[in-house]
N, C-alpha and C positions, 0 to 999 in steps of 0.2 A: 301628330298626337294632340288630342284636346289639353287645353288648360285647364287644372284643379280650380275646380269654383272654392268660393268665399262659402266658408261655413260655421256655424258656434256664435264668436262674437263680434263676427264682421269685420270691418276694415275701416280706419279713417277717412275721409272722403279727403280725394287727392294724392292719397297714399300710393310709392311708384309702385306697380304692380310685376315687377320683375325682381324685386329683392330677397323675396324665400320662400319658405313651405313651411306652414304646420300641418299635419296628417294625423286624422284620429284614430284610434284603435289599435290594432296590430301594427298599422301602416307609421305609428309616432316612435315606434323603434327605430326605422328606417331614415327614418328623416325627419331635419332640421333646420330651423330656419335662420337662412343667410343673416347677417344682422340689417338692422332696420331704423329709422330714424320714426320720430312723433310722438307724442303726447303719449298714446297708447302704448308704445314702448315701452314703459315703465311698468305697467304693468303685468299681469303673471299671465302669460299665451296671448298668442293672437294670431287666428286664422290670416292666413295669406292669400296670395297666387303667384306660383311658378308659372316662366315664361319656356318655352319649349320645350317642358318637360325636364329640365334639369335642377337639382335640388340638390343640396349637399345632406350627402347619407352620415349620418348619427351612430356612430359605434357606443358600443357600450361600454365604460371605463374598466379598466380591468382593478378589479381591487383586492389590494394586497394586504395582510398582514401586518399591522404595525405603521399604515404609510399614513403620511403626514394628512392630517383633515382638508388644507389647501388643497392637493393634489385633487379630488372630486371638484374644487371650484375653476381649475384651472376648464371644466369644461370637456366632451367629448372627443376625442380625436375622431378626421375624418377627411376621405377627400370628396369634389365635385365627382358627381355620379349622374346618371338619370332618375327617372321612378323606380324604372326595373332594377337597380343594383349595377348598371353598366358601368364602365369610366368611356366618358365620351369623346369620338374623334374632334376634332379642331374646329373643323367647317361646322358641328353643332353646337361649337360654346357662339351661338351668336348675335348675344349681347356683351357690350364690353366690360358691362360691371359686372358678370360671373368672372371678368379674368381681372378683377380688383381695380376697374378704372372708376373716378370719381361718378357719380351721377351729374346729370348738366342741370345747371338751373333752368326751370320749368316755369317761371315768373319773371319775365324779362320786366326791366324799368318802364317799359312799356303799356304792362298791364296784360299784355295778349296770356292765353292760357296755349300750352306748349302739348300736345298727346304725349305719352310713353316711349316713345321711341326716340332714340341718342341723335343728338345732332350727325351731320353729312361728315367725312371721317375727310380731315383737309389733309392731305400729304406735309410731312415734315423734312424741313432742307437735310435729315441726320438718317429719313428711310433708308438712300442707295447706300450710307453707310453700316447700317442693319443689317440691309439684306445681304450686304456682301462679308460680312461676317458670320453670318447664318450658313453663308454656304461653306465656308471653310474650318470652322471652330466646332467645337463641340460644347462648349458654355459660352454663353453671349450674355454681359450684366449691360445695362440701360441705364444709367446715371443723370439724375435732373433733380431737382427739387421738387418740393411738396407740388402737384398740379401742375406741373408744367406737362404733362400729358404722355408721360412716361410708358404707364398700361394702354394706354389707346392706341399709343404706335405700336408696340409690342403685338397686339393682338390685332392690330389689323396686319400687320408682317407677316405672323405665324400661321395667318389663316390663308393668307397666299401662296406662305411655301408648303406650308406644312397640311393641307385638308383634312388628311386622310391617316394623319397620325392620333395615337393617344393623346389626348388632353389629360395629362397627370397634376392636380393639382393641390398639395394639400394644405389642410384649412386651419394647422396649427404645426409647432415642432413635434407635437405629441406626434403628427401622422406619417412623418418628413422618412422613419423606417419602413413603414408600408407603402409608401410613393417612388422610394426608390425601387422598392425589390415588384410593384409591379408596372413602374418603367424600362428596369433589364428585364422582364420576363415579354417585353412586346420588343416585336421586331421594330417599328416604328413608334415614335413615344417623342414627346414633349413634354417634360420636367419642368413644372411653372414655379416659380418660386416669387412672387411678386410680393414685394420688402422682403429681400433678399436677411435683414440686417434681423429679421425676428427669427429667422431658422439657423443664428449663428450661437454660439455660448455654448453649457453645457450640454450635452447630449441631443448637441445641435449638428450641420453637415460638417465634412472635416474633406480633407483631402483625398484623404483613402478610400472614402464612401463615394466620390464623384470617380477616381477610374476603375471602381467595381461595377460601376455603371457600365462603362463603356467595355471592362472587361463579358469575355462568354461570347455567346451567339451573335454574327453578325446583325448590322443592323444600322440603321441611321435613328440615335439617338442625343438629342441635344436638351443642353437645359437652358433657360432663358428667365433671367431674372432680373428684376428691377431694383434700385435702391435710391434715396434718398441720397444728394449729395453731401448732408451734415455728416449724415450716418458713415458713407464712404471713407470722406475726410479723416476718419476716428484711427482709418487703417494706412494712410498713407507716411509718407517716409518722414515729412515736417511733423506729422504726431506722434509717430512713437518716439523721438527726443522731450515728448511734455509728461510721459509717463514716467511720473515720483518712483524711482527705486529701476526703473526699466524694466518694468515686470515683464519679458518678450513672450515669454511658454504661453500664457494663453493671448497673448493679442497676436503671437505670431501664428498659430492654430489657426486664426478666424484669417490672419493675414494672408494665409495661404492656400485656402479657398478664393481669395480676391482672386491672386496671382497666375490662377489659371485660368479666368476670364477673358476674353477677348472684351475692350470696356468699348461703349458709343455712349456717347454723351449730348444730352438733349437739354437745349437751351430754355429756360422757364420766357424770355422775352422773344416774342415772334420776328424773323427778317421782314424784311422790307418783301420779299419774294412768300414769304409764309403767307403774310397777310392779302397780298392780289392774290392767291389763290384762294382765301377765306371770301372775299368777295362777290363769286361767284357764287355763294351760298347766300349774301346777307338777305335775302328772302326770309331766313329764318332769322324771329327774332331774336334768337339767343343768341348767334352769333352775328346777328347789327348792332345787339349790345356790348359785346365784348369788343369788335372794330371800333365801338366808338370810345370805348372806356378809352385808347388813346397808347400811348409806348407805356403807359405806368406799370398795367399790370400784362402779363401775356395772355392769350386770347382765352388757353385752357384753367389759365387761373381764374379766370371772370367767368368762364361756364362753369366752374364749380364752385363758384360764389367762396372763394378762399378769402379773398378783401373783406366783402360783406362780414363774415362768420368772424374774422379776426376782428371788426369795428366793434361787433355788436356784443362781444367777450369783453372789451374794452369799457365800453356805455354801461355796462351794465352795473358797474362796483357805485355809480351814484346813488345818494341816499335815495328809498323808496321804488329803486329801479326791479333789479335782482342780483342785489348783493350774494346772497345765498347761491344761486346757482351757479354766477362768476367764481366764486369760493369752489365750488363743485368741479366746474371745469379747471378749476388750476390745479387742484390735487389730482386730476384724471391727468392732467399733463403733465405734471409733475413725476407722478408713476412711471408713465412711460421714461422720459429723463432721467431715473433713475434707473435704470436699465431692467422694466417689468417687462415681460415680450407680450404679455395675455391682458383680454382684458379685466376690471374690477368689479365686485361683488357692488349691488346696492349699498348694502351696508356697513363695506369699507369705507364707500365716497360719505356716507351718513359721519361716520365716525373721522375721516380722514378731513375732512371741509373747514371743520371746525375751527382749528389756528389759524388757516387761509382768512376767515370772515375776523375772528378777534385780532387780527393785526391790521387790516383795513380800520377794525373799529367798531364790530360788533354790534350790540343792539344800537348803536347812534343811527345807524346805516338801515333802519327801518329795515330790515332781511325778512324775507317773505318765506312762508314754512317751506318745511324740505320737500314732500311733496310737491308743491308748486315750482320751488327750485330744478326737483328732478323734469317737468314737463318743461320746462321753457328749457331747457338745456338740449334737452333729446328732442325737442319739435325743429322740424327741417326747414331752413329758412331757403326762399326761394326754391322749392321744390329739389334740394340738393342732399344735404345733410345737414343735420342737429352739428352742435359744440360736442355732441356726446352721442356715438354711434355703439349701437347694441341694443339690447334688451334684458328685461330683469333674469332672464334664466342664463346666460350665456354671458353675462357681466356688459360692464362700459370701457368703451374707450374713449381719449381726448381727437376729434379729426387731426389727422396729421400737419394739416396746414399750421393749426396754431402750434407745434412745437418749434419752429421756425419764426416766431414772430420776433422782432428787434428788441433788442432789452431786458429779455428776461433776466429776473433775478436769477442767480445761486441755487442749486434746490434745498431747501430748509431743513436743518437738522431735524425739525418733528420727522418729517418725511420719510428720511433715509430709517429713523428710528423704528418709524411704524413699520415701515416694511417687513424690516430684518425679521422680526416677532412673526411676521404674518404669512409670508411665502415658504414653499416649498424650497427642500435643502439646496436640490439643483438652480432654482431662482436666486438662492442667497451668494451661489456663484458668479451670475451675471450681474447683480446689485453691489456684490465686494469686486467686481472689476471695472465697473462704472464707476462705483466711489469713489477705487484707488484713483482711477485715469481722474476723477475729478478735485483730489489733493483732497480729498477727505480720508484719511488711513484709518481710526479711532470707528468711524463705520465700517470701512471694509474690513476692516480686523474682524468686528465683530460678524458680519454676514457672511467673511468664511470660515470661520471658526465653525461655524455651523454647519458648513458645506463639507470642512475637513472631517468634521464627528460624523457627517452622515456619507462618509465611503467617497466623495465627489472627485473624479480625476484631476489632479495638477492642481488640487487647491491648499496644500502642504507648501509646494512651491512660491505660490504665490500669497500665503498665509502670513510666511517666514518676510518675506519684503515687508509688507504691507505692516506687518506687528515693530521691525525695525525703522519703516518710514514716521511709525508715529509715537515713537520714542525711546525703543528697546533694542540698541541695536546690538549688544551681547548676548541678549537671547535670539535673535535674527541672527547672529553669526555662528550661533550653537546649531541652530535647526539647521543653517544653509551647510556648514560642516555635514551632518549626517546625508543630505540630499545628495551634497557634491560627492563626497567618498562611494555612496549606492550609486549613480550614475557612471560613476568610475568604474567600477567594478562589471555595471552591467553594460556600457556602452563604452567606453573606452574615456583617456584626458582629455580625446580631442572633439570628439563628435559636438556637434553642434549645440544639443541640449547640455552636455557638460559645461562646453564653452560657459554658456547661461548663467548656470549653478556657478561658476568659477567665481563669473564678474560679482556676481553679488554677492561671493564670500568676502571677497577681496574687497569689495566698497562698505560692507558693513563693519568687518575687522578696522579698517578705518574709520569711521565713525565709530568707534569702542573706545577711542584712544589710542588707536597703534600704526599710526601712519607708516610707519617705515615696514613692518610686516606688508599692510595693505600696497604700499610704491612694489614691494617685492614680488608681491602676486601679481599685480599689474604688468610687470613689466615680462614674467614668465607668459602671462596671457595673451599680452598683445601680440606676440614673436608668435605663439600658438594657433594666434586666431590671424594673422596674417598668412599662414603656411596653408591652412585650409580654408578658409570663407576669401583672401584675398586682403591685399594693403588695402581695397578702396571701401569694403564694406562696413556697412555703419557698425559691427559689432567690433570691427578692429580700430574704429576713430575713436569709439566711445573708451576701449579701454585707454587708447593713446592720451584721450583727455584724462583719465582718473587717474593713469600712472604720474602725470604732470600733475594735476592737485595732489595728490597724495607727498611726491618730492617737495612743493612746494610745502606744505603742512610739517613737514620734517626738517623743517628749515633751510632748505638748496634752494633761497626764493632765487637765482640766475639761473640753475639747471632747468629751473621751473619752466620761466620765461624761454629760454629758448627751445624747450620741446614744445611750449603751446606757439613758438612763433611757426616752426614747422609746421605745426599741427593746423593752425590756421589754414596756411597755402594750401594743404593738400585738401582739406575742407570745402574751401573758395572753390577750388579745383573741381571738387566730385560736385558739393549740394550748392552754391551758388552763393552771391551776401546775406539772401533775405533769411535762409533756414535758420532756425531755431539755435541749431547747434553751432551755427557761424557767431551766432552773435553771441552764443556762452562763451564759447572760446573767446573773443574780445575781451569777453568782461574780465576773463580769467587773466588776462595779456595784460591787460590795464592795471590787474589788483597787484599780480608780480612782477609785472616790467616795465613798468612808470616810475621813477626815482624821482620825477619833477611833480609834485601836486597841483602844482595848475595846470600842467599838461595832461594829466588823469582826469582832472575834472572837465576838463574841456573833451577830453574822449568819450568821458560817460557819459557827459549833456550830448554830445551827436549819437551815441548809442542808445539813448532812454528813446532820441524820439524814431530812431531806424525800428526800436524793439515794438515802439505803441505803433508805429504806421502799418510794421509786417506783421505783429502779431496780437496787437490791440492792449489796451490798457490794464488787462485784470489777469493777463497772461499770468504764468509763476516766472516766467523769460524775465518780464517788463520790472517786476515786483523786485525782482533779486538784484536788478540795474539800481533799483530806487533806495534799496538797501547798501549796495557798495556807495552811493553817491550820500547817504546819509554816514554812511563812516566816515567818508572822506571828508565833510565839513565836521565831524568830530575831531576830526585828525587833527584838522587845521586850527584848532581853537575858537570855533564857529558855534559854541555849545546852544543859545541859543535857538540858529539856526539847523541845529542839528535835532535838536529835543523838537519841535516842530514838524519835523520831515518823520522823525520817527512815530509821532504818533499818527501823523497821515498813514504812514505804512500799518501800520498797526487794525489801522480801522478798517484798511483796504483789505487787508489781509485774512482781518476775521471775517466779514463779509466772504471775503470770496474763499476761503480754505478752513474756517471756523478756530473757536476760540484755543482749541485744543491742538490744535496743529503745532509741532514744534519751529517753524518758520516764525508762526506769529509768537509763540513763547518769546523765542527769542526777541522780536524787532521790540516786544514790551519789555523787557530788561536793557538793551539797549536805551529805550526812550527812558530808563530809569537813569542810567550812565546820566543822561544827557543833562537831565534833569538836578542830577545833582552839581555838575560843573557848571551850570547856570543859577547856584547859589539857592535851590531851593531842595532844600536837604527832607526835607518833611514831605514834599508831593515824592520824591521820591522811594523815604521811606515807606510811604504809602501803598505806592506802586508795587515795590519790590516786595513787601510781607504779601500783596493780595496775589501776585502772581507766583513767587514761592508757595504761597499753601494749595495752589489750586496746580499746579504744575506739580508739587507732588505727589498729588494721587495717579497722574499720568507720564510722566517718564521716569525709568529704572534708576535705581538706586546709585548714585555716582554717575549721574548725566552729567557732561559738560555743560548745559543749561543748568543744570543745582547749583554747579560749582560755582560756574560766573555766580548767580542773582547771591548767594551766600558771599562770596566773596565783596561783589558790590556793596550789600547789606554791613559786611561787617569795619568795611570804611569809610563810612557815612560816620561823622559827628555824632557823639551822642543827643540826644533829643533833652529838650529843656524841660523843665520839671511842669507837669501839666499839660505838656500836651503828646503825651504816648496814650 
């Protein structure tokens, strides 16, 4: 089949010519073009060239009644097709960037100029592992990091075993209904799903939809998908113990689609054996570049210029550079970060950039206009991709590579803010379960509050955590009541989502003030959830842990201790020392079964640095060590020493959980405490009136936070005349 010539406004010179289609006339219904990196990108159309005749076909949005204005911006639904409207078998998707693999740098350090066509496809040590899961599974996920060459191997696998199957692939969650039902309607079909982690959330795959798949007419149908190792991480067994409140109902959803993958896992740093087989290619210079680049980076990170693109994000915030478009791409990364799956409107990134460049420093930083900002962002460096991939009709995204970059900040409450206001009800589901997991509750609250008013499934469930995580948890214990008793009723006490609904009646009733209620459901729970999920699973440790806090809180600090001493072993036992939950449990051992304070302290100083080695310094894990160990030298008459520690925690804490988080409420009343038995009554009072008034407007009436800072407040000296 000939290729669609260039027509209208031409093509950038150097432009890859395998990335999309625009089609005039009747034919611009049909189709659409792939996204695309350059200067010209920014602007409104731009004639292409399709390479073998495959293009992704453009549906038309279906529009409803009443539906949110975003919903048209999220973009057409749609999968890869040919010209004619086909879905094409395997052996013709063949280039690797229709099955979402990076483009290679086309501009070696060399200078040499590289044609259109993908470098020589080197075998990777993790293929025999592929293929031999390919032949036994029926979902195969591919796990590696940004660039490490995830899509490449994929699709040179699929197209060995598979020639002669459907290429199903579709090009947003919008399409992920129409992909399925016309991969069960082929006898042969391959279900692509590459970034697995965009087609999960609301009204995204589920469990039931993958063996509908497989249920009906025989057939050899398999689905093959990729994901990012951050993304993965988010669903394994060490991270759902970091979710504030254990909100399981939706992380267990997505968790559950993992679970039936058969996983391979591909290394982003090339073997010793990877690379003598690259060798035999270094004729070409992309890849003599990438051999010589050295063990730093791995070969497909350096063909897809992932280094470069992250240096030049980084150069760019210098005055006179392009501050502006640096600002540009952090909010396009940021989005994603906060859990957007789609890409952004021009004139989001316009409006959204803007606190990104005023916190750098604004006009000092000589910022180049936005237009020029949008071109140098969206121009493809080394013939790969732009900082900013897409085009003005179909929005922006941030390359994936720099979501992985080391260091990133926190995502910034403007951020989280603007979203909520801006996306679709079903997006404000995935951004309040992003938030929650990221100890932001006071957001999530707010973006499912939204998802709850607009009908969105299981977002009541996890509406009720999320409003009790960030400061309400009598009204969290009223909504989990009604959830729990409806679950009851229609799935019985013990079924699993009950179980759920239990634990967090039970942990919010405790944080109400009613510990001993909360130890009593606890302890009906764990006996329940032991009889059916099993003594070793994480839903039966975690109540064992809360039933032990909650005794403990009701004053049985020995009972305490010796169910978390139990509770420990069998922990060690199943999840090992490093997990997360190994080392709560410590903490917990230490606060109730330490009688000796130097012997506590000296446990917490070996657990602050087990908690920063296994789980890094800005954990909530790390943070709540740094707070027991700040009580402890309060304990000790250490006041000094203790008002110091807590305002470290404090800073760390709004940083990384925000001002409004009840964690850091507290550590700032504490550092009031601290403050005042080190004889400065006045920085105190200080403290304690500005964090009382601002803490009032965000937790419930009769917090345990009011009480203390009131309490502290009203034992404080009175103030000398002149200075109130």
């Amino acid at each position: 089949m000939p290729l669609l010539r260039v027509r209208g406004n031409g093509r950038a010179p150097g432009w890859p010519a395998y990335l999309g289609a625009v089609c005039l006339g009747a034919v611009a219904l049909a189709l659409a073009s792939l996204w695309t990196s350059g200067a010209w990108a920014t602007g409104i159309g731009a004639a292409v060239t399709t390479l073998s005749g495959l293009a992704a076909e453009r549906l038309q949005p279906q529009h409803r009644t009443g539906a949110h204005p975003a919903a048209d911006a999220a973009g057409p639904a749609g999968l890869l097709r040919t010209p004619s409207g086909r879905i094409p078998s395997v052996r013709r998707v063949d280039r690797p960037e229709l099955a979402g693999a990076h483009p290679a740098d086309g501009h070696p350090a060399d200078g040499s100029r590289i044609p259109g066509a993908p470098p020589a496809y080197i075998p990777r040590d993790a293929e025999p592992r592929l293929r031999e899961a390919l032949g036994r599974a029926g979902f195969v996920l591919l796990v590696g990091e940004s660039t490490a060459g995830k899509s490449r191997l994929a699709h040179e696998v699929a197209r060995a075993l598979f020639p002669r199957h459907a290429f199903v692939r579709p090009l947003s969650r919008a399409a992920l209904a129409e992909a399925l039902r016309v991969a069960a309607r082929r006898r042969r079909s391959v279900l692509w799903l590459d970034d697995l982690e965009d087609f999960l959330g609301a009204g995204g795959l589920t469990a039931s939809m993958l063996a509908g798949l497989w249920a009906g007419r025989p057939g050899r149908r398999v689905v093959l998908a990729t994901m990012r190792t951050q993304e993965y991480r988010r669903f394994d067994a060490r991270e759902e113990s970091r979710l504030t409140g254990s909100d399981r109902d939706a992380w267990r959803t997505q968790r559950d689609v993992l679970q039936r993958a058969v996983v391979v896992r591909l290394a982003r740093h090339w073997s010793a054996a990877e690379r003598r087989r690259a060798l035999a290619h270094r004729q070409d210079p992309r890849i003599g570049a990438a051999l010589r680049a050295g063990e730093r980076f791995g070969i497909a990170e350096v063909l897809a210029a992932g280094p470069e693109l992250l240096a030049t994000w980084q150069n760019a915030w210098a005055p006179g550079a392009n501050p502006r478009g640096a600002a540009v791409v952090a909010a396009a990364v940021d989005c994603r970060r906060a859990g957007l799956r789609r890409p952004v409107s021009r004139e989001w990134l316009r409006e959204l950039h803007v606190p990104y460049l005023t916190a750098r420093g604004g006009g000092d930083l000589q910022p180049e206009p936005f237009d020029a900002a949008m071109d140098w962002a969206c121009t493809a460096a080394y013939a790969t991709s732009g900082l900013l991939v897409g085009n003005y009709t179909q929005g922006y995204a941030a390359f994936d590579y720099l979501l992985n970059a080391p260091g990133l900040p926190p995502v910034p409450d403007h951020l989280w803010q603007a979203l909520i206001t801006r996306v679709t009800p079903a997006e404000t589901y995935d951004i309040g379960l992003q938030a929650h997991q990221d100890g932001r509750p006071r957001r999530a609250a707010e973006a499912l509050s939204r998802a709850r008013l607009n009908g969105v499934a299981g977002a009541d469930f996890l509406l009720a955590i999320t409003v009790g995580d960030a400061g309400q948890p009598r009204r969290a214990a009223a909504e989990l009541a009604g959830i729990t008793r409806r679950r009851e009723d229609r799935l019985g006490p013990r079924h699993p989502d009950t179980l759920a609904a239990r634990h967090q009646l039970a942990y919010f009733t405790g944080e109400a003030g009613n510990p001993h209620a909360a130890a009593a459901r606890f302890a009906a729970l764990a006996a329940d959830a032991a009889a059916v999920l099993g003594a070793d699973h994480p839903d039966t440790l975690a109540a064992r842990h809360q039933l032990a806090y909650f005794t403990g809180q009701s004053g049985a600090r020995a009972e305490a201790a010796r169910q978390l001493d139990r509770l420990l072993a069998d922990r060690l036992r199943v999840e090992g020392p490093g997990h997360p939950q190994v080392l709560a449990v410590r903490r917990s051992l230490i606060w109730y079964g330490a009688d000796d304070p130097a012997l506590a302290e000296h446990r917490l100083t070996e657990l602050q640095a087990d908690a920063e080695r296994c789980l890094g310094p800005d954990d909530p894990h790390t943070l709540a060590v740094r707070s027991s160990r700040a009580a402890l030298a309060a304990r000790a008459g250490r006041a000094a020493q203790a008002a110091e520690a807590w305002e470290s925690l404090v800073a760390d804490r709004t940083r990384v959980m925000g001002s409004d988080h009840p964690h850091t409420i507290y550590a700032r009343l504490e550092w009031a405490r601290a403050l005042a038995a080190s004889d400065r009554p006045d920085d105190a009072r200080a403290l304690l009136t500005r964090t009382l008034g601002e803490a009032g407007a965000l937790l419930e009436h009769g917090h345990r936070h009011l009480r203390l800072g009131r309490n502290l407040l009203a034992a404080l000296p009175a103030a000398e005349p002149g200075l109130t």
